[in-house]
TORTILUM-221281 format. One record per atom (N, C-alpha, C, CB): residue number from 1; chain; atom name; x, y, z negated. Coordinates in Angstrom, 2 decimals. Each point is the difference from the previous one (the first is absolute). Glycine has a CB too. Layout:
<recs>
[NUM, 'A', 'CA', [X, Y, Z]]
...
</recs>
This chain:
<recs>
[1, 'A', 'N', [9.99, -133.50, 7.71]]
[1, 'A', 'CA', [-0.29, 1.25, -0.67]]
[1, 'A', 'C', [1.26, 0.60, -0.62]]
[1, 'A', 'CB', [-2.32, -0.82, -0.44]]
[2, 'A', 'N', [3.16, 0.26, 0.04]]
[2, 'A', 'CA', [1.26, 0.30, -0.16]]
[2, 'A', 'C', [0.46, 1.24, 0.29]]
[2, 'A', 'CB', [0.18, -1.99, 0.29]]
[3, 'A', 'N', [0.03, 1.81, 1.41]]
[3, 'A', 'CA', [0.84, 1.13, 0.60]]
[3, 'A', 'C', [-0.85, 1.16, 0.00]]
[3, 'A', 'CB', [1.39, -1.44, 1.47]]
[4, 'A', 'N', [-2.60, 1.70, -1.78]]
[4, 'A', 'CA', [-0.93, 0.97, -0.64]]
[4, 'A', 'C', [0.54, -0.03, -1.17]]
[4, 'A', 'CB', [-2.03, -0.24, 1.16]]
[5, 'A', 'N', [1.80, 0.35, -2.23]]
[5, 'A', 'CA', [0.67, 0.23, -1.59]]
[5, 'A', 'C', [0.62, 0.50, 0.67]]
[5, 'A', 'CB', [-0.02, -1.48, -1.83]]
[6, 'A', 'N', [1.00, 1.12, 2.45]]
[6, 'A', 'CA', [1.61, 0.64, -0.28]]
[6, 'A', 'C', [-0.12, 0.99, 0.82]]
[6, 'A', 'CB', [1.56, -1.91, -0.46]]
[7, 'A', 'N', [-2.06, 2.12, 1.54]]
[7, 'A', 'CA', [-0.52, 1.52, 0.69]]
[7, 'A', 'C', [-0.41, 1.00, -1.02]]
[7, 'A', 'CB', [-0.98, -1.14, 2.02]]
[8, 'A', 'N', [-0.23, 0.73, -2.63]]
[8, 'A', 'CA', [-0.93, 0.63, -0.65]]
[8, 'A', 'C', [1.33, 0.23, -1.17]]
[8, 'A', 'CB', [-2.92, -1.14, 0.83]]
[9, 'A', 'N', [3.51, 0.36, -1.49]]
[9, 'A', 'CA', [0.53, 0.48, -1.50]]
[9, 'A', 'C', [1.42, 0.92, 0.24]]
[9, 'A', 'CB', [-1.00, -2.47, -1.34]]
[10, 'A', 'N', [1.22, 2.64, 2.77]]
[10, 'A', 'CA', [1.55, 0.79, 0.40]]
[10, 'A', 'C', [-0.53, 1.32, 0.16]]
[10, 'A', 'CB', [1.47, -1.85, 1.43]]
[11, 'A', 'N', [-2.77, 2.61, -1.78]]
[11, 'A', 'CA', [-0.58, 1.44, 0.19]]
[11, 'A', 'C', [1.61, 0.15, -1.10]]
[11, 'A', 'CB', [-3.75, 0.38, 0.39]]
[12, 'A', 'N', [3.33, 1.43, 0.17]]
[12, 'A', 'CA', [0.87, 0.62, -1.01]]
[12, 'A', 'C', [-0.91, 0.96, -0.75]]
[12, 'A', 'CB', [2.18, -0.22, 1.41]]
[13, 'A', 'N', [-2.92, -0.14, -1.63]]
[13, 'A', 'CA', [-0.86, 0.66, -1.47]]
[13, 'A', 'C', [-0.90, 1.58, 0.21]]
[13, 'A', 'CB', [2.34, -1.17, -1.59]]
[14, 'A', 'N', [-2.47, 0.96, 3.02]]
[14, 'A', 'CA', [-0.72, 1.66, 0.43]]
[14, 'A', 'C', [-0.44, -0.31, 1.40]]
[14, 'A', 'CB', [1.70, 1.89, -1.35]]
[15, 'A', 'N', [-3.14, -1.06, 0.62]]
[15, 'A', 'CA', [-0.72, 0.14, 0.59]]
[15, 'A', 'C', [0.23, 0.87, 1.28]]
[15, 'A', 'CB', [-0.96, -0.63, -2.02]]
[16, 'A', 'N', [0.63, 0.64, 3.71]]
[16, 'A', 'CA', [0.68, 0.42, 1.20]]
[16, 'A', 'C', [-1.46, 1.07, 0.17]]
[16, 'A', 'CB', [1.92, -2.49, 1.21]]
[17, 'A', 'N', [-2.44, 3.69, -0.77]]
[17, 'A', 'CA', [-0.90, 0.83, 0.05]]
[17, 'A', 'C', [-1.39, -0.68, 0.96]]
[17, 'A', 'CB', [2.11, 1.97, -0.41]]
[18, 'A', 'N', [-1.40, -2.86, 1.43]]
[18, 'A', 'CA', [-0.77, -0.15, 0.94]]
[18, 'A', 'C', [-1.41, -1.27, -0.84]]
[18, 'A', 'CB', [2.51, 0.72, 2.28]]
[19, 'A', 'N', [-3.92, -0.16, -1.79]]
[19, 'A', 'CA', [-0.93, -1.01, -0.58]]
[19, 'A', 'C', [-0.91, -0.20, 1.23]]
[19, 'A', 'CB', [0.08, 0.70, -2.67]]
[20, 'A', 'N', [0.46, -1.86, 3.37]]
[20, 'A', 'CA', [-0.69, -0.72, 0.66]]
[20, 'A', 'C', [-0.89, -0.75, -0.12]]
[20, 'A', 'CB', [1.32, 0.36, 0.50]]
[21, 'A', 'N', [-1.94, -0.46, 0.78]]
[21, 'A', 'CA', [-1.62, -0.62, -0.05]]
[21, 'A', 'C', [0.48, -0.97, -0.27]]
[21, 'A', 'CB', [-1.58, 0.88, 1.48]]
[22, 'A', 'N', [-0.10, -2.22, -1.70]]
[22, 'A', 'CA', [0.21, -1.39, -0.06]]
[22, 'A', 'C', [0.17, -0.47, 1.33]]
[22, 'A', 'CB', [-1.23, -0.23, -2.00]]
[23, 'A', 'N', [0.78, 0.98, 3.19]]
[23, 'A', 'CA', [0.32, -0.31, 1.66]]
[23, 'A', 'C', [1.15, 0.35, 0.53]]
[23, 'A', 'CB', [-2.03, 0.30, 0.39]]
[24, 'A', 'N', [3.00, 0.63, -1.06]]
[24, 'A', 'CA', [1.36, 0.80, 0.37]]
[24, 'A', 'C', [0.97, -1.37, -0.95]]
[24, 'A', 'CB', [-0.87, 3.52, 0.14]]
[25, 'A', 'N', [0.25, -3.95, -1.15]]
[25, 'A', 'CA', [1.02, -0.98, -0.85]]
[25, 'A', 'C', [-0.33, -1.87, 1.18]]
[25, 'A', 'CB', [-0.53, 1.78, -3.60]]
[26, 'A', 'N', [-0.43, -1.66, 3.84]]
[26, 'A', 'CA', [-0.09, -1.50, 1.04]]
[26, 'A', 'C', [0.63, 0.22, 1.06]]
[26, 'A', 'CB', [-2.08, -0.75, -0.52]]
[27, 'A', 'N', [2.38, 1.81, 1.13]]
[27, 'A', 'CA', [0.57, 0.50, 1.20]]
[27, 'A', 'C', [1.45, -0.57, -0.10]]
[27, 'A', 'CB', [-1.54, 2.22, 0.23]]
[28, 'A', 'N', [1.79, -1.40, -1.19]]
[28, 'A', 'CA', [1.46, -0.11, 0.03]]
[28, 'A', 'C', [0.39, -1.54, -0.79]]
[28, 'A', 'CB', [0.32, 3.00, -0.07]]
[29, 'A', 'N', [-1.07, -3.51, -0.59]]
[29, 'A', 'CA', [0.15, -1.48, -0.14]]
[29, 'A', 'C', [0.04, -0.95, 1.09]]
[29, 'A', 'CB', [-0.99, 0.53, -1.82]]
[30, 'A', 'N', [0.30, -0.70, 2.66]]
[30, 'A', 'CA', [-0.39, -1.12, 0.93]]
[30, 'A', 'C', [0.83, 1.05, 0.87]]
[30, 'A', 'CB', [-2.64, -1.61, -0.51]]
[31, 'A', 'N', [3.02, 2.41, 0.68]]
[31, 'A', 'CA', [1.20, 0.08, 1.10]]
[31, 'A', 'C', [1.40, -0.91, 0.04]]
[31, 'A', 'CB', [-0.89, 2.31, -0.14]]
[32, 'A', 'N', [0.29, -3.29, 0.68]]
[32, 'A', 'CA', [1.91, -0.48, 0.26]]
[32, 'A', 'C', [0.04, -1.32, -1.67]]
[32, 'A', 'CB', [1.69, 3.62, 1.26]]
[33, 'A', 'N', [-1.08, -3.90, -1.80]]
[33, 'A', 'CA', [0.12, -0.91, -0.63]]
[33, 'A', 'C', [0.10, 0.43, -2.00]]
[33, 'A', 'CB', [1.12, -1.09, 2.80]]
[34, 'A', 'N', [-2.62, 2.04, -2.57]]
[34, 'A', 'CA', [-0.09, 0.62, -1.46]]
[34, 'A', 'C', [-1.36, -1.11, -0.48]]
[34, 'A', 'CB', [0.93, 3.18, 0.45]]
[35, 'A', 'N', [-0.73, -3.04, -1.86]]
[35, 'A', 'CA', [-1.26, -0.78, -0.83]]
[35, 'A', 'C', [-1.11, 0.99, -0.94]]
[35, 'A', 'CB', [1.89, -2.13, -0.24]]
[36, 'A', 'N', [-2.46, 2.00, -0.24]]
[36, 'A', 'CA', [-1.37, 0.16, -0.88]]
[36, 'A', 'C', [0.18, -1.08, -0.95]]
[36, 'A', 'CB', [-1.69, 0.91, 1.80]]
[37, 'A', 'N', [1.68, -0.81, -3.38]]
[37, 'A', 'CA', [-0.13, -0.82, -0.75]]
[37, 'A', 'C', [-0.67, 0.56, -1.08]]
[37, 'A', 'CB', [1.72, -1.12, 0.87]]
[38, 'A', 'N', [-2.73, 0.19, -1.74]]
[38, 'A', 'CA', [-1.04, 0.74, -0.78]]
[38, 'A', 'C', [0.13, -1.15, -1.55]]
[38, 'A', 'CB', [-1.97, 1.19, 2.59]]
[39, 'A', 'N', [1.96, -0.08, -3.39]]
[39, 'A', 'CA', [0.14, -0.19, -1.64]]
[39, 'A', 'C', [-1.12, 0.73, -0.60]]
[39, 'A', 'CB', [2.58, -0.10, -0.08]]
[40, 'A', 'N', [-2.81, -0.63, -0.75]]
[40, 'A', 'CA', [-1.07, 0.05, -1.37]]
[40, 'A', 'C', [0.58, 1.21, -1.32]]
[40, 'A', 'CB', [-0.59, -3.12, 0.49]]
[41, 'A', 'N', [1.00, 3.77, 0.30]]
[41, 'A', 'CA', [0.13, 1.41, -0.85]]
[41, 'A', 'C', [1.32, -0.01, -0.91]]
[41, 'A', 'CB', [-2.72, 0.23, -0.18]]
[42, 'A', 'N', [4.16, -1.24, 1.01]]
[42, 'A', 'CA', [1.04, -0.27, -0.20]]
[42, 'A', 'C', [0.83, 1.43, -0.55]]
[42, 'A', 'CB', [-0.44, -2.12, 1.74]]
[43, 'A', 'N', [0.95, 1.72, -3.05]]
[43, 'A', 'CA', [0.84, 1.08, -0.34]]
[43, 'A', 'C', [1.33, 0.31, 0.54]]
[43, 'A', 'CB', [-1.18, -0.40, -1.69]]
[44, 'A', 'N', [1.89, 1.18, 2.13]]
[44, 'A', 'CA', [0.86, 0.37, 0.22]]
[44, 'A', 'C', [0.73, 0.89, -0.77]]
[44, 'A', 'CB', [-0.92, -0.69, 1.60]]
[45, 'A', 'N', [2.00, 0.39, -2.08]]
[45, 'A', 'CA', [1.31, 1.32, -0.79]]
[45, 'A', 'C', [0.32, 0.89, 0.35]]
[45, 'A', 'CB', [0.92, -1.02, -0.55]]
[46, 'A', 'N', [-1.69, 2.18, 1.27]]
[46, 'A', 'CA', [0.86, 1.39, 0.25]]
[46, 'A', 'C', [-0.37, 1.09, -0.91]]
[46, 'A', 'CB', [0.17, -0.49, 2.38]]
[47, 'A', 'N', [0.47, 0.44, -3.65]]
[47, 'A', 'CA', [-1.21, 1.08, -0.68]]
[47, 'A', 'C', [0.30, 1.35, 0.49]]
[47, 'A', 'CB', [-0.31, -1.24, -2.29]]
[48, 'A', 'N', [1.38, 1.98, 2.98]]
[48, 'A', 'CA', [-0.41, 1.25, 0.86]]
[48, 'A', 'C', [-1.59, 0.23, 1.17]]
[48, 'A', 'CB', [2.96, -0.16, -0.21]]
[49, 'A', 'N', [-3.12, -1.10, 0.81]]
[49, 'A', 'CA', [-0.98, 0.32, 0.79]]
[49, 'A', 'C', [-1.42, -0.45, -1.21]]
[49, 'A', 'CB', [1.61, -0.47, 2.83]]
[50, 'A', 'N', [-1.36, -0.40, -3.86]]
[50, 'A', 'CA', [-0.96, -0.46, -0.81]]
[50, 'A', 'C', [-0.63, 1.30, -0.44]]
[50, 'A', 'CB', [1.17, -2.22, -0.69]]
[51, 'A', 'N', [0.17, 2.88, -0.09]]
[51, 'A', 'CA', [-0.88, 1.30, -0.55]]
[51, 'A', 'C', [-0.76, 1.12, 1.12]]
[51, 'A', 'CB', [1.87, -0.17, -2.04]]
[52, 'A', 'N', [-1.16, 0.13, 3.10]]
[52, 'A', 'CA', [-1.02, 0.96, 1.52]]
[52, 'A', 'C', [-0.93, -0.38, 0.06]]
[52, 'A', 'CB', [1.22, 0.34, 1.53]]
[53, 'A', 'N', [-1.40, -1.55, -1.36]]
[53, 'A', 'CA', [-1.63, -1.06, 0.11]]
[53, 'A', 'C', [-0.92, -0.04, -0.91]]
[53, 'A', 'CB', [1.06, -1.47, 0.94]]
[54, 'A', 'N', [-0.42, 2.24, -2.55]]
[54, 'A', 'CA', [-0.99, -0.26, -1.38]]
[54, 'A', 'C', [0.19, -1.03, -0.98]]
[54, 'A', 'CB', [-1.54, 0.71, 1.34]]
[55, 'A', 'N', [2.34, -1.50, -1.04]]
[55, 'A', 'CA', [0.21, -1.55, -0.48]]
[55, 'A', 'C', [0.78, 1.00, -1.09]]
[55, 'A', 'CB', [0.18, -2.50, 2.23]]
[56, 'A', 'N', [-0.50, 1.74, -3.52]]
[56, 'A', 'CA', [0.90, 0.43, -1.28]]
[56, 'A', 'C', [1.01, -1.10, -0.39]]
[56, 'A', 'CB', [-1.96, 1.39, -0.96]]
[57, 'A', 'N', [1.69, -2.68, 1.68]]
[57, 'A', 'CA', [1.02, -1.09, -0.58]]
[57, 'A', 'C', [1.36, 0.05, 1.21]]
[57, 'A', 'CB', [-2.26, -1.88, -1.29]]
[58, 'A', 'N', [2.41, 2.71, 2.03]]
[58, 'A', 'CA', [0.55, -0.59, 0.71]]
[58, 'A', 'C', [0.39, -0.54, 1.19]]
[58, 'A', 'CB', [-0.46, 0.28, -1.48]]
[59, 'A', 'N', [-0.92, -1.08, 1.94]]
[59, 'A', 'CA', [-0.18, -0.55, 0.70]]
[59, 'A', 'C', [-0.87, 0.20, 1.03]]
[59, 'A', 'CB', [0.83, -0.88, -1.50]]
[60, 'A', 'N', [-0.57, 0.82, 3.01]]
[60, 'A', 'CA', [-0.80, 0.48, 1.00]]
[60, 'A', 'C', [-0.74, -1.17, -0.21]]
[60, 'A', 'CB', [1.30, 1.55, 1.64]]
[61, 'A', 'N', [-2.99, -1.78, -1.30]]
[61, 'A', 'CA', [-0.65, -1.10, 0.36]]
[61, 'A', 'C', [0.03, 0.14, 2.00]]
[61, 'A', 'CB', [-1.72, -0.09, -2.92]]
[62, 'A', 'N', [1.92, -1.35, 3.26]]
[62, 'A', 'CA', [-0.08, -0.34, 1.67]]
[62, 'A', 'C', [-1.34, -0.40, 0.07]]
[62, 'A', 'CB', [2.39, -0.88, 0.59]]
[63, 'A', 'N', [-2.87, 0.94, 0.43]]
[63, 'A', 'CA', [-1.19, -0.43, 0.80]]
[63, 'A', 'C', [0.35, -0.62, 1.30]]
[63, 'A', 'CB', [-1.26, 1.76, -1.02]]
[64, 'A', 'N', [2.29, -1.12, 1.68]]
[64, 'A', 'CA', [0.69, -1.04, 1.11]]
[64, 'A', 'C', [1.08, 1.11, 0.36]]
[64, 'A', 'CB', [-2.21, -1.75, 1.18]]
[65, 'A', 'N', [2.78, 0.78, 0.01]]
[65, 'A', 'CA', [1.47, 0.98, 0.15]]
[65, 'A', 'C', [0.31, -0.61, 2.09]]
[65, 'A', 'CB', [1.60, -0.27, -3.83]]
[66, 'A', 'N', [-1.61, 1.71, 3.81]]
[66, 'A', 'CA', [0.28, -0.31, 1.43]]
[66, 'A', 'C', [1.54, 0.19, 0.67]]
[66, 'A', 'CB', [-2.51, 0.70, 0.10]]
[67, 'A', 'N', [2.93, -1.87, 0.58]]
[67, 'A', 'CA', [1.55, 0.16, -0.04]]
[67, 'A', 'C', [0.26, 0.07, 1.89]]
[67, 'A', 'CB', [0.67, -1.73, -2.89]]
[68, 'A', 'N', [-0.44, 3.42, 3.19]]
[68, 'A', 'CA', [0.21, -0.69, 1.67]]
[68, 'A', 'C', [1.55, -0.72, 0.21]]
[68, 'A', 'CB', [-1.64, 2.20, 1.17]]
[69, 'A', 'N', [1.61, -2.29, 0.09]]
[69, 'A', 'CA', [1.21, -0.40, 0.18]]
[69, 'A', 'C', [0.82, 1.20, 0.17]]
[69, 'A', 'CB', [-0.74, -2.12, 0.88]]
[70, 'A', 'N', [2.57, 1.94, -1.26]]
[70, 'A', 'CA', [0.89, 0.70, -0.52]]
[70, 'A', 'C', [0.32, 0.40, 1.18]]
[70, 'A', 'CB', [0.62, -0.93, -2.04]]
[71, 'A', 'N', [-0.11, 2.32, 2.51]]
[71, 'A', 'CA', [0.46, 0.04, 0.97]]
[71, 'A', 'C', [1.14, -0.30, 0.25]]
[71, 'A', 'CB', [-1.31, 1.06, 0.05]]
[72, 'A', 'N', [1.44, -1.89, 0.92]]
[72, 'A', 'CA', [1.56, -0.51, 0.56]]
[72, 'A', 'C', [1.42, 0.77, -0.61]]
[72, 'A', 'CB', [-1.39, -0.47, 2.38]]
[73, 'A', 'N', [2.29, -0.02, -3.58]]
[73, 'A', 'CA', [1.07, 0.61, -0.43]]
[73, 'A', 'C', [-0.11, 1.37, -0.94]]
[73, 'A', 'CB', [0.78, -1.14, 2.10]]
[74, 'A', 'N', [-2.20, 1.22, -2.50]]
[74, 'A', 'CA', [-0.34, 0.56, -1.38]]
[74, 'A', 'C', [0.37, 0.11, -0.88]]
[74, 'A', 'CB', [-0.96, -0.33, 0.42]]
[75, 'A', 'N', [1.11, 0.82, -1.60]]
[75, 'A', 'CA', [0.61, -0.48, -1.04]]
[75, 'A', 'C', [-1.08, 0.15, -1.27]]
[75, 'A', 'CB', [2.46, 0.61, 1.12]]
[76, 'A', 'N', [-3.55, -0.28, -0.47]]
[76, 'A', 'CA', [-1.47, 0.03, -0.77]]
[76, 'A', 'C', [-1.00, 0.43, 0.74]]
[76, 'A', 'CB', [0.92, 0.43, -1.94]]
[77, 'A', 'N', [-1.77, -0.43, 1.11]]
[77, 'A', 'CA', [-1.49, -0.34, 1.38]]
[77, 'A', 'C', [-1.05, 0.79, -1.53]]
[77, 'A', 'CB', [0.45, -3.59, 2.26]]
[78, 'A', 'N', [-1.22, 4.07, -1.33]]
[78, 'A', 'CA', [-1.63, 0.43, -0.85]]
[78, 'A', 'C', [-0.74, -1.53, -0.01]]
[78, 'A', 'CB', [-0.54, 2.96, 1.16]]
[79, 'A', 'N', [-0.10, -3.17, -2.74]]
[79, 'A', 'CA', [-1.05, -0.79, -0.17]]
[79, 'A', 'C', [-1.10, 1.08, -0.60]]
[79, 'A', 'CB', [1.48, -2.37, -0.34]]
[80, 'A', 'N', [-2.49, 1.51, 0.64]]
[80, 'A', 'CA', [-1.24, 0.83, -0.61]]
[80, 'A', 'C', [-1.01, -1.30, -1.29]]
[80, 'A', 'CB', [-0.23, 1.92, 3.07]]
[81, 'A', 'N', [0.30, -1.14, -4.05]]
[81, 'A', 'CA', [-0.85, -0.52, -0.56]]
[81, 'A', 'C', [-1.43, 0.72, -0.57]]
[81, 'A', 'CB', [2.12, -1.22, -0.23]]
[82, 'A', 'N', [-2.98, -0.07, 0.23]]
[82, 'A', 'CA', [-1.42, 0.42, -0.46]]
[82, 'A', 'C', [0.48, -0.13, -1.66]]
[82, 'A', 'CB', [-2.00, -1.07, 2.28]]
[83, 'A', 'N', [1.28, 2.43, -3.14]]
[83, 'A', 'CA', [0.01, 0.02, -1.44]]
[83, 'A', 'C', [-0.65, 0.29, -0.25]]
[83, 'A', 'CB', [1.25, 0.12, -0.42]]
[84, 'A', 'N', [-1.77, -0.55, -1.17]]
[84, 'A', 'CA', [-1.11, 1.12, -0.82]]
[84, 'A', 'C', [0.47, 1.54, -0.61]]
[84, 'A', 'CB', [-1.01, -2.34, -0.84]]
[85, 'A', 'N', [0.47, 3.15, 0.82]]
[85, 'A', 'CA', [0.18, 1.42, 0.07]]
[85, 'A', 'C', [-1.06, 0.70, -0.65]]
[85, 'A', 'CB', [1.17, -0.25, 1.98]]
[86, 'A', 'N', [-0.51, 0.10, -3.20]]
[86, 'A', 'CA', [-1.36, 0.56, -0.87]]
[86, 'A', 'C', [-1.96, -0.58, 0.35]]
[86, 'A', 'CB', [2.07, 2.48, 0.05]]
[87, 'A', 'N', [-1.50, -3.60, -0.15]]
[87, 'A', 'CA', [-1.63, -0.97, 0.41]]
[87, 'A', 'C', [-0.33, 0.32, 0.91]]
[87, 'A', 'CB', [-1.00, -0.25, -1.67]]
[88, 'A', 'N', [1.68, 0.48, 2.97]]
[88, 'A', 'CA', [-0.69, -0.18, 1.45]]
[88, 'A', 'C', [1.54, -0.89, 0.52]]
[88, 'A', 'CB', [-2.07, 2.78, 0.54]]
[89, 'A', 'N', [1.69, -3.51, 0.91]]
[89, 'A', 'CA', [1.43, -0.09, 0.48]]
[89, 'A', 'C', [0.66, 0.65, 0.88]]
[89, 'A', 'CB', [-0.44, -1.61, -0.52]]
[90, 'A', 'N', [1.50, 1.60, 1.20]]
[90, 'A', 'CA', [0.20, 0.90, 1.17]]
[90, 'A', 'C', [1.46, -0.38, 0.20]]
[90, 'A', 'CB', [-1.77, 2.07, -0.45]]
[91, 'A', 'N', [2.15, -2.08, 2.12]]
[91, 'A', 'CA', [1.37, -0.96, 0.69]]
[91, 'A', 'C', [1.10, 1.43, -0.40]]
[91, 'A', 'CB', [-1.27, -1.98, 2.77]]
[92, 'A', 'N', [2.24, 1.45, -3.30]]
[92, 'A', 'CA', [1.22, 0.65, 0.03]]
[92, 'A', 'C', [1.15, -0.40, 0.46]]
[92, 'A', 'CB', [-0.90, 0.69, -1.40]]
[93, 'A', 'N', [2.31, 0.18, 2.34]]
[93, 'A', 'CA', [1.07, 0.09, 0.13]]
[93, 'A', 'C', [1.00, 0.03, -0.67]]
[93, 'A', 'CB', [-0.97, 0.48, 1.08]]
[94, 'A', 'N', [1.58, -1.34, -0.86]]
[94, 'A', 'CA', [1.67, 0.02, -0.67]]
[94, 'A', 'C', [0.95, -0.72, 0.87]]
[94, 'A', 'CB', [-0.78, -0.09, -2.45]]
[95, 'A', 'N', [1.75, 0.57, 1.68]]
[95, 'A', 'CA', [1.29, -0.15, 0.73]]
[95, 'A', 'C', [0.57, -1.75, -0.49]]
[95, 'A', 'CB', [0.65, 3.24, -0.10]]
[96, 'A', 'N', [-0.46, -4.26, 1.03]]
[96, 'A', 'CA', [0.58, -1.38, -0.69]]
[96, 'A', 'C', [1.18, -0.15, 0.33]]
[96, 'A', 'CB', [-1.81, -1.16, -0.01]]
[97, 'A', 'N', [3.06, 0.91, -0.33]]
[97, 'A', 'CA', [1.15, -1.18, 0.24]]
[97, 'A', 'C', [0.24, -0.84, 0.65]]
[97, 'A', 'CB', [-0.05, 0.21, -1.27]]
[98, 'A', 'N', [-0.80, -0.95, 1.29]]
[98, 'A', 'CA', [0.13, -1.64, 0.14]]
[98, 'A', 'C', [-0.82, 0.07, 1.89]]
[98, 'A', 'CB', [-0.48, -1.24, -3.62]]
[99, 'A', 'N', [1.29, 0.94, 4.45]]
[99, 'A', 'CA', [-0.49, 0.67, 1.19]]
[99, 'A', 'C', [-0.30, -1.87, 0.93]]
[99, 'A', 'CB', [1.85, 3.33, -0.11]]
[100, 'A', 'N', [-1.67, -4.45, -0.79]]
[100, 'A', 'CA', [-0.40, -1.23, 0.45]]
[100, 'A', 'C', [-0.81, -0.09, 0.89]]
[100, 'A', 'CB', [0.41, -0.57, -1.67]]
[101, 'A', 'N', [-0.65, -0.11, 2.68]]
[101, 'A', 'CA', [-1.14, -0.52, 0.51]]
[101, 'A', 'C', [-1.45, -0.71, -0.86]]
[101, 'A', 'CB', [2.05, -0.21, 1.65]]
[102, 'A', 'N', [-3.11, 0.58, -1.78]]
[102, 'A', 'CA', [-0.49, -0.50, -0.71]]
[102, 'A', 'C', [-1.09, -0.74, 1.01]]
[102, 'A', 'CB', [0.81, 1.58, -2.08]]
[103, 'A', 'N', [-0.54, -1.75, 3.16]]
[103, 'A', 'CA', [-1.27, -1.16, 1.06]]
[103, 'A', 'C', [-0.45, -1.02, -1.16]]
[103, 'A', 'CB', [1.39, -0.23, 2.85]]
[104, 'A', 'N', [-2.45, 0.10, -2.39]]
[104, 'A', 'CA', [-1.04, -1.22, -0.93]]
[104, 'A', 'C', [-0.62, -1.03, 1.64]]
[104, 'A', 'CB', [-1.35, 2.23, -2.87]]
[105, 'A', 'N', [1.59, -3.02, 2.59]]
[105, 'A', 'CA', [-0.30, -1.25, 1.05]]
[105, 'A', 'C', [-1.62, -0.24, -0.19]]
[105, 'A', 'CB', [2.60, -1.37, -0.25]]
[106, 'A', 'N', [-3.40, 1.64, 1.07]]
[106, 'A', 'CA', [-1.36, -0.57, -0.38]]
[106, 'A', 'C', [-0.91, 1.13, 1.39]]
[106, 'A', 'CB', [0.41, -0.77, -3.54]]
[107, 'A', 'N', [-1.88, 0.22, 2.84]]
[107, 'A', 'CA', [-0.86, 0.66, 1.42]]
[107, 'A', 'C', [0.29, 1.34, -0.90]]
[107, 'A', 'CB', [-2.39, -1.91, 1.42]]
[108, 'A', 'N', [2.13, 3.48, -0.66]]
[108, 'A', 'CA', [0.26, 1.28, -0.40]]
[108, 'A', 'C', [-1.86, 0.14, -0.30]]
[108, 'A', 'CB', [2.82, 0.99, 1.64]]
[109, 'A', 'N', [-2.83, 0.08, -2.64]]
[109, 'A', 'CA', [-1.20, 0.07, -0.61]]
[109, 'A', 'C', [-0.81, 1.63, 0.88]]
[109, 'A', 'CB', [1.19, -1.57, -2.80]]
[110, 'A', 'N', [-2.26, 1.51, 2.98]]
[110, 'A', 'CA', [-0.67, 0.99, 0.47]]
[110, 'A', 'C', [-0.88, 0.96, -1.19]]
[110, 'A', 'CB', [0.04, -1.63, 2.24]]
</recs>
């Protein structure tokens, strides 16, 4: 889970326009050597996108975070995360850093 954090915590603090489905965010996950990982309403530090989202502390809450794979010699890649948004949730875009491989070894989930 690691090389997630560090995907997920290299955003640069803004929110990207595009709001993709939950079928447009699996797409582009399970293409090629991207993951799906799911949190219990994990806080995250961006308080620019915190305050877009409603959050007054700060902090975005996660629901999961979908990481595809980077394109070859990138120097950043779109992740999407699921957030709360004024008490509903809904997948958002941003821009990450950290352009690692994040493959997870195991059966792939349907």
């Amino acid at each position: 889970m690691t090389s997630v954090d560090s995907v997920m915590t290299s955003t640069n603090d803004s929110i990207l326009d595009d709001r993709p489905t939950e079928r447009e965010v699996r797409q582009a996950a399970s293409s090629g050597d991207g993951t799906i990982a799911y949190f219990d309403d994990m806080r995250l530090a961006i308080p620019k996108s915190a305050a877009t989202l409603g959050e007054t502390d700060g902090y975005v809450r996660v629901r999961a975070v979908a990481v595809p794979p980077a394109p070859e010699g990138a120097l950043t890649r779109h992740i999407y995360l699921l957030v709360r948004e004024r008490g509903s949730q809904r997948w958002i875009t941003m821009q990450a850093y950290d352009v690692q491989n994040v493959c997870v070894e195991g059966k792939p989930q349907s």
